[in-house]
C-alpha positions in Angstrom: -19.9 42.5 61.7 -17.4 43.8 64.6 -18.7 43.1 67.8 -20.7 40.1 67.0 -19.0 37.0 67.4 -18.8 35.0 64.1 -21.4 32.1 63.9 -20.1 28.2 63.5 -19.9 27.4 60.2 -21.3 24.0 59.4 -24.4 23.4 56.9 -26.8 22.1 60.2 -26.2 25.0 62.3 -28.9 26.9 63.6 -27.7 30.1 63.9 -26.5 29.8 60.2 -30.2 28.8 59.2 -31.6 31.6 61.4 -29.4 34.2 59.4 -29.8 32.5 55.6 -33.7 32.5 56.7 -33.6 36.3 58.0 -35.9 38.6 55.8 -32.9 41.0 55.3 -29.7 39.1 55.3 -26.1 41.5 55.5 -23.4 40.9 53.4 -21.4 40.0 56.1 -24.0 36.7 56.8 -24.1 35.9 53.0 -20.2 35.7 53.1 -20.4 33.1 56.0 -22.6 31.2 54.0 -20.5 31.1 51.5 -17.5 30.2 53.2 -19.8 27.5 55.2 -20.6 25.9 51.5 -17.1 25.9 50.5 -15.7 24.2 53.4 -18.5 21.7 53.6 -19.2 21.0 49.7 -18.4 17.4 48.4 -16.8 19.0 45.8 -12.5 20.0 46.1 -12.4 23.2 45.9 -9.9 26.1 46.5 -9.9 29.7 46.0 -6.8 30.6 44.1 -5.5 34.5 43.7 -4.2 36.0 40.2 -1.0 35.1 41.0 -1.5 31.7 41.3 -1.6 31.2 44.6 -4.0 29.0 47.2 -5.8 31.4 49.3 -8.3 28.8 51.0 -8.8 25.0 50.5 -11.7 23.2 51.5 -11.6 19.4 53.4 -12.6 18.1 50.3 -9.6 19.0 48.4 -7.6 18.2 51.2 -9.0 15.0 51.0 -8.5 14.0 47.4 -4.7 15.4 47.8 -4.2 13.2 50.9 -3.5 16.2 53.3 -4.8 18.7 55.2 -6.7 22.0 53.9 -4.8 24.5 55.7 -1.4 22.6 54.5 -2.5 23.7 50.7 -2.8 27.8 51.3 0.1 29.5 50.0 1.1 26.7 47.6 0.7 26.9 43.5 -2.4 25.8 42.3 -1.0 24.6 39.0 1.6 22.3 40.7 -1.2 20.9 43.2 -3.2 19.6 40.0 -0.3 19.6 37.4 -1.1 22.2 35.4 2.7 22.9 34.1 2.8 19.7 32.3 2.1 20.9 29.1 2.4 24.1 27.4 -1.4 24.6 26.4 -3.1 23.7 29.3 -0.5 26.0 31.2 -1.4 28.8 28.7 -5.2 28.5 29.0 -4.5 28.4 33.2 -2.2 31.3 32.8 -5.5 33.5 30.7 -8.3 32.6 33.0 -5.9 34.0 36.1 -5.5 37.2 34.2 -9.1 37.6 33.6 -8.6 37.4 29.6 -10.8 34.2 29.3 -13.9 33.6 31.4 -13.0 29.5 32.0 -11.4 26.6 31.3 -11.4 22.8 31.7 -9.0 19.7 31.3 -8.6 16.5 32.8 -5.8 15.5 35.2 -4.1 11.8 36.1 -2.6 12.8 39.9 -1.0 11.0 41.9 -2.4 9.9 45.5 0.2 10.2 48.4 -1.1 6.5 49.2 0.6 5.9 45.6 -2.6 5.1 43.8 -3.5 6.8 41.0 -6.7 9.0 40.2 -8.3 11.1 37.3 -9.5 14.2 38.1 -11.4 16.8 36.0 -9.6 20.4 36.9 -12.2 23.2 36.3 -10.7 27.1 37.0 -13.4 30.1 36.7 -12.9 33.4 38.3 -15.1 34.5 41.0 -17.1 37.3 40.5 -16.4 40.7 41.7 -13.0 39.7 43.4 -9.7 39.3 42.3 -10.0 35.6 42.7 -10.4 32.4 40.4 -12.1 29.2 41.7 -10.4 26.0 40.7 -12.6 22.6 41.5 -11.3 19.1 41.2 -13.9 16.1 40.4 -12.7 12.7 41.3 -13.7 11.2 37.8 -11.7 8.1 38.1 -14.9 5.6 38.0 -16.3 6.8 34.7 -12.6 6.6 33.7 -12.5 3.1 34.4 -15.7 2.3 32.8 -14.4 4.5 29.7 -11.6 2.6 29.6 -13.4 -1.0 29.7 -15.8 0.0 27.0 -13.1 1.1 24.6 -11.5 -1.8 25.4 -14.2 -4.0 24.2 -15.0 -1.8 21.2 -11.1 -1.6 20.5 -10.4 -5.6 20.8 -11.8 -8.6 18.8 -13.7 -10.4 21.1 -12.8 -13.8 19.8 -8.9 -13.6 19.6 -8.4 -10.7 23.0 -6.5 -9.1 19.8 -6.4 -5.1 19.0 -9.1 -5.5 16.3 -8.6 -3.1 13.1 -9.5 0.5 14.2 -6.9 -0.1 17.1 -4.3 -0.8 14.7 -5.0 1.8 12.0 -4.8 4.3 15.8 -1.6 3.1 16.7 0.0 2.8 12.6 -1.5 6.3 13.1 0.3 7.8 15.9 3.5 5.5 15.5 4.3 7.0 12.3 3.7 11.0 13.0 5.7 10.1 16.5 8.3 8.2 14.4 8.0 11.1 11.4 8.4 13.9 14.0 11.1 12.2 15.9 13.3 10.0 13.1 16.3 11.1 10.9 15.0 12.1 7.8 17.4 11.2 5.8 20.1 8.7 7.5 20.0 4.9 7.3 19.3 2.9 10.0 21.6 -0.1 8.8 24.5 2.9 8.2 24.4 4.7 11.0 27.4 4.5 13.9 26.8 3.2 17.5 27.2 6.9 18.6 24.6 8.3 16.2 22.3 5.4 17.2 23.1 6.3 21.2 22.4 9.8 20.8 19.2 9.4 18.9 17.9 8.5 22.3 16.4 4.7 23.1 17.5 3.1 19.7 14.8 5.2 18.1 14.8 4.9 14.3 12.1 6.7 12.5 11.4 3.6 10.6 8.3 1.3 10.4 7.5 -2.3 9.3 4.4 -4.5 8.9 3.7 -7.7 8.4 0.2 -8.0 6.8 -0.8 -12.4 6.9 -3.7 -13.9 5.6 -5.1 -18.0 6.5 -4.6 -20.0 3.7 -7.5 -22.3 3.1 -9.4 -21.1 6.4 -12.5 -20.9 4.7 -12.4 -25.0 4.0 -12.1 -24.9 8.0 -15.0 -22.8 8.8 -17.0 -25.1 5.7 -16.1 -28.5 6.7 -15.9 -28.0 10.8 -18.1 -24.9 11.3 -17.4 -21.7 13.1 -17.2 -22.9 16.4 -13.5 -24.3 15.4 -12.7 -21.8 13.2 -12.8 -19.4 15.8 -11.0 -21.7 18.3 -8.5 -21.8 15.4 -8.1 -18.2 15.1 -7.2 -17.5 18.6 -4.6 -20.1 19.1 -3.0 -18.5 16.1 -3.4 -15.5 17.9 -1.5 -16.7 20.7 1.5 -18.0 18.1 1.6 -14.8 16.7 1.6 -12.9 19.7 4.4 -15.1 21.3 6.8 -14.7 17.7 6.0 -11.2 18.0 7.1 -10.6 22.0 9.6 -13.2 21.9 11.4 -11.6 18.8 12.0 -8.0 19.0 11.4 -5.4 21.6 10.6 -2.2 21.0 9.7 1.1 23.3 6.0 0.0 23.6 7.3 -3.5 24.8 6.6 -5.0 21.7 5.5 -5.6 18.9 1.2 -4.8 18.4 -0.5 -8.0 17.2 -4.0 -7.5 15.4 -7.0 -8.9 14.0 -7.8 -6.8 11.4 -11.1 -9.4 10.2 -11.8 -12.2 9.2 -8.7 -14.8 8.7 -6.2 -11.4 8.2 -3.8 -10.1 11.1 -0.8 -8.0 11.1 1.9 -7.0 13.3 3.3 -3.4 13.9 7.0 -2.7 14.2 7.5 0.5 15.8 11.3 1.9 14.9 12.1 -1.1 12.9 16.1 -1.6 12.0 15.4 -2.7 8.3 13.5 -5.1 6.2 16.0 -8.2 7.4 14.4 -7.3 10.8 10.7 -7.6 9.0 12.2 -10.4 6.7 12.8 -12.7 10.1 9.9 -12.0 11.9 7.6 -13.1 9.2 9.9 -16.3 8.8 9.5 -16.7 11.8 5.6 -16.5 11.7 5.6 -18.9 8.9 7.6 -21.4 11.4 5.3 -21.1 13.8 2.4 -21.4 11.7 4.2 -25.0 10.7 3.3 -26.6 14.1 -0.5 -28.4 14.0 -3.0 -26.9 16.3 -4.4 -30.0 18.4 -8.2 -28.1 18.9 -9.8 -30.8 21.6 -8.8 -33.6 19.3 -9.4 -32.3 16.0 -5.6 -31.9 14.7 -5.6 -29.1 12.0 -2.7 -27.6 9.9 -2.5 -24.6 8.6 -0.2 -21.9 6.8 -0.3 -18.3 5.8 0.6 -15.7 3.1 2.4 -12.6 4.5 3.1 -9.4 3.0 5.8 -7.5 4.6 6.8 -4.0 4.5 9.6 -1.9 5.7 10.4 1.8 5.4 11.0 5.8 6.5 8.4 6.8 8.5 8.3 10.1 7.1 6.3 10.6 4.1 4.2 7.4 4.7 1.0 7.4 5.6 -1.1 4.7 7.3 -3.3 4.3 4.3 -0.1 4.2 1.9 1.5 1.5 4.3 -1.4 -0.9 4.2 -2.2 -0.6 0.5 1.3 -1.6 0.0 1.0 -4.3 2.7 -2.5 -5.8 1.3 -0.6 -5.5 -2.9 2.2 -7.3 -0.8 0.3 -10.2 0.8 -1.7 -10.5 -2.9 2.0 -11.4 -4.6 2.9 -14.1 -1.7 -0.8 -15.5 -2.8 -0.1 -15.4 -6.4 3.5 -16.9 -5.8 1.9 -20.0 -4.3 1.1 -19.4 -0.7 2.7 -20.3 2.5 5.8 -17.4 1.9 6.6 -14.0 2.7 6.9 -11.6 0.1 8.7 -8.2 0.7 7.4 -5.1 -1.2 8.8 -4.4 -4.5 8.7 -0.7 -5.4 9.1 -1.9 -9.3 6.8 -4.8 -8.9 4.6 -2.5 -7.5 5.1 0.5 -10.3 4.4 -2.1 -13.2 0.6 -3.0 -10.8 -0.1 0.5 -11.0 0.7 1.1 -14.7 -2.1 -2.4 -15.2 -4.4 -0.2 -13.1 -3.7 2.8 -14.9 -4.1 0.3 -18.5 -7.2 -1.4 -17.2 -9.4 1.8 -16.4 -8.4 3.5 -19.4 -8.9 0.6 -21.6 -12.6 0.5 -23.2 -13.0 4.2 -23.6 -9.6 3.4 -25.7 -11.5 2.0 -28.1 -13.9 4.9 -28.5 -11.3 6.9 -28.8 -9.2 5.7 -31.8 -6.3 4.9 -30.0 -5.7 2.0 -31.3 -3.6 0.8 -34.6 -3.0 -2.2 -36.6 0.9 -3.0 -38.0 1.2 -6.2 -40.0 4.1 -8.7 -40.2 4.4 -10.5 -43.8 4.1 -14.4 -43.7 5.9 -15.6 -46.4 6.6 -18.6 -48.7 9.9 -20.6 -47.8 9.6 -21.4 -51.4 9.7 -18.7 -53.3 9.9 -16.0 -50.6 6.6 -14.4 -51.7 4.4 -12.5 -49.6 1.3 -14.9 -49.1 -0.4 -13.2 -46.2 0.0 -11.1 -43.2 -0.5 -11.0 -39.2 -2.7 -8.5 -37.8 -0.7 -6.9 -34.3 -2.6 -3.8 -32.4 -0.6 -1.3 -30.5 -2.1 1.1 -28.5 -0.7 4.5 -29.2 -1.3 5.4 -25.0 -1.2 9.3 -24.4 0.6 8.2 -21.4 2.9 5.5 -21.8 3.3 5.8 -25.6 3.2 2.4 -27.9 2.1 -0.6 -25.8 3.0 -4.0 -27.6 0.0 -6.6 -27.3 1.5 -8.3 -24.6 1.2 -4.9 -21.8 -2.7 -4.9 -23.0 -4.3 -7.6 -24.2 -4.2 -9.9 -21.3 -5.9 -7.1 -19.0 -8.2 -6.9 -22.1 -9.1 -11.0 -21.7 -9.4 -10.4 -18.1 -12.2 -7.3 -17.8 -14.5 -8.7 -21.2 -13.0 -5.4 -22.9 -11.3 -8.0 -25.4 -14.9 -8.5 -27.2 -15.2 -5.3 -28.0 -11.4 -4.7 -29.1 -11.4 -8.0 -30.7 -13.8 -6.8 -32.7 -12.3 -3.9 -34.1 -9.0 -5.4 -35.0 -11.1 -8.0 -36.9 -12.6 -5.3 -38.8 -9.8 -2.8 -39.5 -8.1 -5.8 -40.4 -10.8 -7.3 -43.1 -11.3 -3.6 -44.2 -7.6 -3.2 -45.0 -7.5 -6.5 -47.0 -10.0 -6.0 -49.1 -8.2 -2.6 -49.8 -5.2 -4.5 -50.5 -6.9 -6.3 -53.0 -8.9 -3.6 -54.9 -5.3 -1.6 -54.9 -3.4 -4.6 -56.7 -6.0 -6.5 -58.8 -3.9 -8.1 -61.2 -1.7 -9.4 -58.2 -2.9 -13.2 -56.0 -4.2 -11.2 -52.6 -2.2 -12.0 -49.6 -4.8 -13.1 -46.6 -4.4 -11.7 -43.5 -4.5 -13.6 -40.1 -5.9 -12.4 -36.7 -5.7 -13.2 -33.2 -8.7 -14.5 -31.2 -8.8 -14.7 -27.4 -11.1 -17.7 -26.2 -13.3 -15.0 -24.0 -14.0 -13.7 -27.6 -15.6 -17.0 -28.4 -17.5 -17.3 -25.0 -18.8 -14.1 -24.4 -19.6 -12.9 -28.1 -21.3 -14.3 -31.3 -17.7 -14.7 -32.8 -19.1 -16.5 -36.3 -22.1 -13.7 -36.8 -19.5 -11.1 -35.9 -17.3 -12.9 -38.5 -19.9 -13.1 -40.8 -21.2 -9.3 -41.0 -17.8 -8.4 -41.1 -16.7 -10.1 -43.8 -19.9 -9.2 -45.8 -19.7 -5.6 -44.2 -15.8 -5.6 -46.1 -16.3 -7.6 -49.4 -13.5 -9.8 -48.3 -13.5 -13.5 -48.9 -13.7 -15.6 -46.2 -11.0 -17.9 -47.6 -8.6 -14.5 -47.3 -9.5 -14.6 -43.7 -7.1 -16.7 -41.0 -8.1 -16.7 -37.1 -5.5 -17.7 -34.7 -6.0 -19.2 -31.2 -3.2 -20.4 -29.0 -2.7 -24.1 -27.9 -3.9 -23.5 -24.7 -7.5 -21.7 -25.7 -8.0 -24.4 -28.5 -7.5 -27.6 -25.5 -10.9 -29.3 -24.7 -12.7 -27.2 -27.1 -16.4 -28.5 -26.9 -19.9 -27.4 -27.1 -20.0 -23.4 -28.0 -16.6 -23.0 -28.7 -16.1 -26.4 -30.5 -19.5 -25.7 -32.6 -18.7 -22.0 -33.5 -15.2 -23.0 -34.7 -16.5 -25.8 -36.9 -19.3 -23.0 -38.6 -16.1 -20.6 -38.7 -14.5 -23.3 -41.1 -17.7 -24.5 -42.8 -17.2 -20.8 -43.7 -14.4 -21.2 -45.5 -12.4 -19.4 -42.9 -9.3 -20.8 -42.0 -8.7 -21.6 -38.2 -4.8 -21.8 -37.1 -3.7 -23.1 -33.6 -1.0 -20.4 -32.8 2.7 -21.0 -30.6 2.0 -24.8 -31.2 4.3 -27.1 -29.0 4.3 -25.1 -26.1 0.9 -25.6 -24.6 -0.4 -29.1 -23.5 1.1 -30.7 -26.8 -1.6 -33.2 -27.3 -2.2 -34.3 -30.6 -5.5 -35.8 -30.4 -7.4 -32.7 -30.6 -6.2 -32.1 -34.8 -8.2 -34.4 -35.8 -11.5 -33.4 -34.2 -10.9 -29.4 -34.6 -11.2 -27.8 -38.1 -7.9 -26.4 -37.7 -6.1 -25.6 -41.3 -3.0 -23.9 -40.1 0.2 -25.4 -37.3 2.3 -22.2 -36.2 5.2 -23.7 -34.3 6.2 -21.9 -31.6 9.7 -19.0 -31.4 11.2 -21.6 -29.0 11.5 -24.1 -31.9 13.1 -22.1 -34.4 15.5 -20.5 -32.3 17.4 -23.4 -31.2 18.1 -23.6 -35.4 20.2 -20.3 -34.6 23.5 -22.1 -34.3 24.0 -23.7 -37.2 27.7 -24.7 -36.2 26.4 -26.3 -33.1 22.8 -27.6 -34.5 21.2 -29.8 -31.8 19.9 -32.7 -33.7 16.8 -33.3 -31.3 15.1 -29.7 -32.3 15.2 -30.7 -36.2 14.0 -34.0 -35.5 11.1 -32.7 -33.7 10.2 -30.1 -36.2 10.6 -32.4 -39.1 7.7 -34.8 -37.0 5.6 -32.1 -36.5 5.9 -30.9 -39.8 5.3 -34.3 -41.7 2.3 -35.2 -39.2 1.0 -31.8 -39.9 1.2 -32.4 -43.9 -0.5 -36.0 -43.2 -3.1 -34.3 -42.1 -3.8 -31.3 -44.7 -2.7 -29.0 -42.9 0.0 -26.1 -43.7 3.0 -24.9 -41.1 4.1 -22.2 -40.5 7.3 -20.9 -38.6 7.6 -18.2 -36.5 10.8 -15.9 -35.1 12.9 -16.7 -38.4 15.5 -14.3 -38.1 18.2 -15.7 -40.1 18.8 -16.9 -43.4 19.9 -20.2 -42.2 17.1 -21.3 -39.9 15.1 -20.3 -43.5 17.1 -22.8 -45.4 16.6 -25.5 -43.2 13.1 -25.4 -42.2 12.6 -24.9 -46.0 14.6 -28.2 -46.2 12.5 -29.9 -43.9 9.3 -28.9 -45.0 7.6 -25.9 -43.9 5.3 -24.1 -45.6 5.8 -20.4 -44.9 7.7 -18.3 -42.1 7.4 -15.4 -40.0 9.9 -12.9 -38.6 12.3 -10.5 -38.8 14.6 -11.9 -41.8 12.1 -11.4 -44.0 10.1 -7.7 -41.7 9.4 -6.3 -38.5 5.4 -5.3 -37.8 5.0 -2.4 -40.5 2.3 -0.1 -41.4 -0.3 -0.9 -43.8 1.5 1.3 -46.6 4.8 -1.2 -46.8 2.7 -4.4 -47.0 1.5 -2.4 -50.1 4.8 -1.8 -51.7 5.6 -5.5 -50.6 2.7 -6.7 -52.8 3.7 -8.2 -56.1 7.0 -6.8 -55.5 11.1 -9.2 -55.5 10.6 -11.9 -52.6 11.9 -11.0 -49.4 14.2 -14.0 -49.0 14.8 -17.5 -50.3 
C-alpha cells in the first residue's frame, strides 16, 4: 500500500475496476472498495465506534441530515437519529455497541433542517472483525404515508369521515390505561382544590365519560326514502355531533372523539372528564341539536336520539366494561320513551344483572326442585270459613334466597319458561288438594285457585294439560279455580277464547284477577265464561280509613259488586288487612276476601290445621 498512490474512489473508475477485476486482489484494494461503496451507496450510512461515536459518514447520510458528511464524524450517533428518546430503544443501541446482541432495528420520525419532517428506519449491526458497528438510515417516509392513508380508510366510516368502531375501541383503549396510569386513584375530581388540579399537570383527571346515542326511528328512513338519504342523513348528523362535541369541551387531544360505531349508533369520548354534569350537558346538548330538521336537498326530515351516558374513574374500567354499561345505558333511555339521556345507574344496573343471573338459571330451576308452593286462605265474609286457597310459588334460589312471584315470573312469561313452570304449580297444586280432601273427609273441601299467564294459553295445550292433571290427581274440576289478570283476559278470541270456554264447559272455574285496574271494560263478562271478579288491592285499601272513608271508593265497589251478582258471578276481595274494611265489604256484598287479617302465604301443613277448624274472622 505505501508507495502507491491511493486510486479515486468512485463506482466508474477504471483503475478501481482494474483492481476489483485483478485475479489476486490485496486487502489493501478490497478496503478501497469498500470505502468506494460506502461513500457512493444510495443508502445513509455511517460507521459508528463502540463508544458511540461517528467515525465516517457517507453523502447519503449527509444528505438526508441536511449537511455535510465530514460535519457528522465525531458526533453521537444516537443523537443524529434520536436514539435517546426512549429508554428501550436506547438500551437495545447501547447492547449492539457492546457486542452483546448481533442487531437491532426501530423506526425514527427526524426532523429535516428545512423543517420538514421524515420517517426513517435506523438499522445498527456491527461490522465484522473490527471494533465497529454500522448504523443505516432508510428514508421510509413514502410507505409511511401510504400506511397512514390506508389505515385511515380502514380506521374511518367512509360515509360519515367519522372514526368508525375499531378506532374508537383503540383510543377508549389507550385513553383509559394513559388516564389509569396517570389519574389520582382515589381523589374526586369535583373535590379537588385549584392547586391540586394545577399540579396534576394540564387539568388532567383520570376520569372518562361516554356518551353512547342510537337514531330513533332511522330504520322508517332508510324504508320509506331508501339508503341513498339515509346515509345523507347520517352524515349531517355527523357533522352536528362533531360540532356539539368541539364546540363544548376541550380536552388534551383537542376534543372530544366522535364515532360511528355502525349502523344508526355513535358515541363520543371524553378524555379526563370533570364529572357526569360535564357528560350530563353534552348529551343535552346533543339532544338540542338533534331538535333542528335536516333540510336533505328538499326532503325535510326530523329526527331524535336515545343516549346512554357514562361517567367514571378511569382506573379499574375497562373498555369492554365501559361500553356494556354504555349500550345497558342507551337500552333504559329506549325503554323510558326515547328522545332522553339516561345516566348509568349502578343499582338499576345490579337489579339487570340479578334478571340475567334469574333468567339463565330459570328452566333448569324447575328440574331441580327449587321451587315451592305457600297458599293464602280465601275466606267467607260470612261466616269467616276457609272456602278455598291461592296457589303462590317461591323460588327457594341458592343465590338470592326466596324470590316472591313478582322477581320471577315475568322473566318466566318473557323466555316461554312459564309453560313449563306453569305447569308444575298446576300440578303440585291439584295434588295437594286432593290431599286436602282425602285428609279431612267429613269436612266441605276448600278449592284452590291458580295463576295462569296468557303465554300459557298460547304456547301450550292449557285445557289437555288441565285435563290430565286433574285426572292424573283425582281432583274435581269444580275444586279447581284459574286466574288471569284483566289485562291477559282483554280481546280474548279464537285460541284463547275457545280454550277458556272448554276450561269452563269443564266445570272449572275461570276468575279475572286485580279487576279494575286493567282496561276496565265491561263488555267482555258477558261473552267470557268467567265465574269469579277479584277486585284489585287498590280498592280495598282506600276502606283503611274508616274515620275518613271516601264515599267514591264504596260507591264503586258496591257497583261492581251488584253488577257482578247480576251476572252470577261471585267477588272476591283482596289485601283485606283489617277488620273494618271486612265489615264493610261484607256490608256491601262481597262474597269472600283475601289477605292478611285473616293469613299471610303459609305452608301446605297450616291450610290443614285451618281446615274445619274456628273461622278466621267475621
Amino acid at each position: 500500500m505505501s508507495g502507491t498512490p491511493e486510486v479515486p474512489v468512485h463506482p466508474s473508475a477504471e483503475p478501481v475496476l482494474t483492481e476489483r477485476h485483478s485475479s489476486a486482489p490485496g486487502p489493501d484494494a478490497e478496503l478501497r472498495d469498500y470505502r468506494a461503496a460506502f461513500r457512493a451507496a444510495r443508502l445513509a450510512m455511517a460507521v459508528v465506534d463502540r463508544d458511540g461515536v461517528v467515525v465516517a459518514a457517507n453523502e447519503a447520510l449527509g444528505t438526508l441530515l441536511g449537511t455535510e458528511p465530514a460535519a457528522l464524524r465525531e458526533q453521537a450517533a444516537a443523537d443524529l437519529v434520536d436514539l435517546g428518546s426512549d429508554g428501550r430503544t436506547w438500551h437495545a443501541y447501547r447492547e449492539v455497541l457492546r457486542g452483546r446482541r448481533s442487531r437491532f432495528r426501530c423506526t425514527r420520525r427526524l426532523k429535516h433542517p428545512d423543517g420538514r419532517s421524515l420517517w426513517a428506519e435506523v438499522t445498527v449491526a456491527p461490522v465484522p472483525d473490527r471494533p465497529r458497528v454500522l448504523l443505516s438510515v432508510a428514508d421510509i417516509s413514502d410507505r409511511r404515508e401510504l400506511q397512514a392513508r390506508l389505515r385511515h380508510l380502514q380506521m374511518h366510516d367512509p360515509v360519515t369521515r367519522l372514526p368508525n368502531r375499531t378506532l374508537f375501541f383503540e383510543r377508549l383503549t389507550a385513553a383509559l390505561e394513559t388516564a389509569a396510569a396517570e389519574g389520582p386513584a382515589d381523589e374526586d375530581p369535583r373535590e379537588r382544590s385549584y392547586e391540586s388540579y394545577q399540579s396534576y399537570g394540564h387539568g388532567r383527571t383520570g376520569r372518562i365519560g361516554i356518551c353512547y346515542l342510537d337514531l330513533d326511528g332511522f330504520k322508517a328512513v332508510n324504508d320509506t326514502l331508501g339508503h341513498r338519504i339515509g346515509d345523507r342523513l347520517l352524515a349531517a348528523v355527523a357533522g352536528r355531533l362533531t360540532e356539539c362535541a368541539d364546540g363544548y369541551g376541550y380536552t388534551r387531544n383537542g376534543g372530544h372523539l366522535v364515532a360511528r360505531l355502525g349502523g344508526d349508533e355513535f358515541a363520543i369520548l371524553v378524555e379526563d372528564s370533570t364529572g357526569t354534569e360535564q357528560l350530563a350537558d353534552l348529551a343535552q346538548s346533543v339532544l338540542t341539536a338533534l331538535q333542528e330538521p335536516f333540510d336533505l336537498s328538499g326532503q325535510r326530515l326530523s329526527v331524535s336520539a336515545s343516549i346512554g351516558v357514562v361517567e367514571r374513574r378511569a382506573r379499574g374500567s375497562s373498555a369492554t366494561c365501559l361500553m356494556q354499561a354504555a349500550d345497558t345505558t342507551l337500552y333504559w333511555a329506549k325503554a323510558d320513551g326515547k328522545a332522553r339521556w339516561t345516566l348509568f345507574d349502578p343499582e338499576r344496573n345490579a337489579h339487570r344483572m340479578t334478571r340475567q343471573a334469574l333468567s339463565s338459571t330459570l328452566r333448569p330451576a324447575v328440574e331441580r326442585g327449587e321451587f315451592a308452593l305457600e297458599y293464602q286462605p280465601l275466606v267467607d265474609l260470612a261466616d269467616g270459613a276457609v272456602r278455598g286457597v291461592e296457589a303462590l310459588v317461591r323460588w327457594n334460589h341458592p343465590q338470592f334466597g326466596t324470590l316472591a312471584p313478582n322477581r320471577f315470573v315475568g322473566i318466566a312469561e318473557e323466555d316461554g319458561s312459564i309453560v313449563e313452570l306453569g305447569r308444575w304449580v298446576l300440578r303440585t297444586a291439584c295434588r295437594q288438594a286432593r290431599q286436602w280432601q282425602k285428609d279431612h273427609p267429613g269436612d266441605r273441601p276448600i278449592f284452590v285457585s291458580v295463576n295462569v299467564a296468557v303465554r300459557q294459553v298460547w304456547d301450550s295445550d292449557l285445557v289437555a294439560d288441565v285435563a290430565g292433571i286433574l285426572a292424573e290427581t283425582g281432583l274435581a274440576p269444580h275444586l279447581l279455580q284459574l286466574e288471569l289478570t284483566e289485562s291477559a283476559v282483554m280481546g280474548s278470541a279464537g285460541r284463547p277464547l275457545q280454550a277458556l270456554q272448554a276450561l269452563s264447559d269443564m266445570g272449572v272455574r275461570i276468575a279475572i284477577d286485580d279487576f279494575g285496574t286493567g282496561y276496565s271494560n265491561l263488555a267482555y263478562l258477558s261473552r267470557l265464561p268467567v265465574s269469579v271478579l277479584k277486585l284489585d288491592g287498590s280498592f280495598v285499601r282506600g276502606f283503611q280509613d274508616e274515620a275518613h272513608a271516601n264515599p267514591a271508593d264504596e260507591l264503586i265497589v258496591e257497583a261492581l259488586v251488584q253488577l257482578a251478582h247480576r251476572l252470577g258471578l261471585t267477588v272476591t276481595a283482596e289485601c283485606v288487612e283489617t277488620a273494618g274494611q271486612a265489615t264493610r265489604l261484607r256490608r256491601i256484598g262481597c262474597d269472600t276476601g283475601q289477605g292478611w287479617l285473616y293469613s299471610r302465604a303459609v305452608s301446605p301443613d297450616r291450610i290443614a290445621e285451618l281446615i274445619g277448624a274456628e273461622p278466621l274472622a267475621v
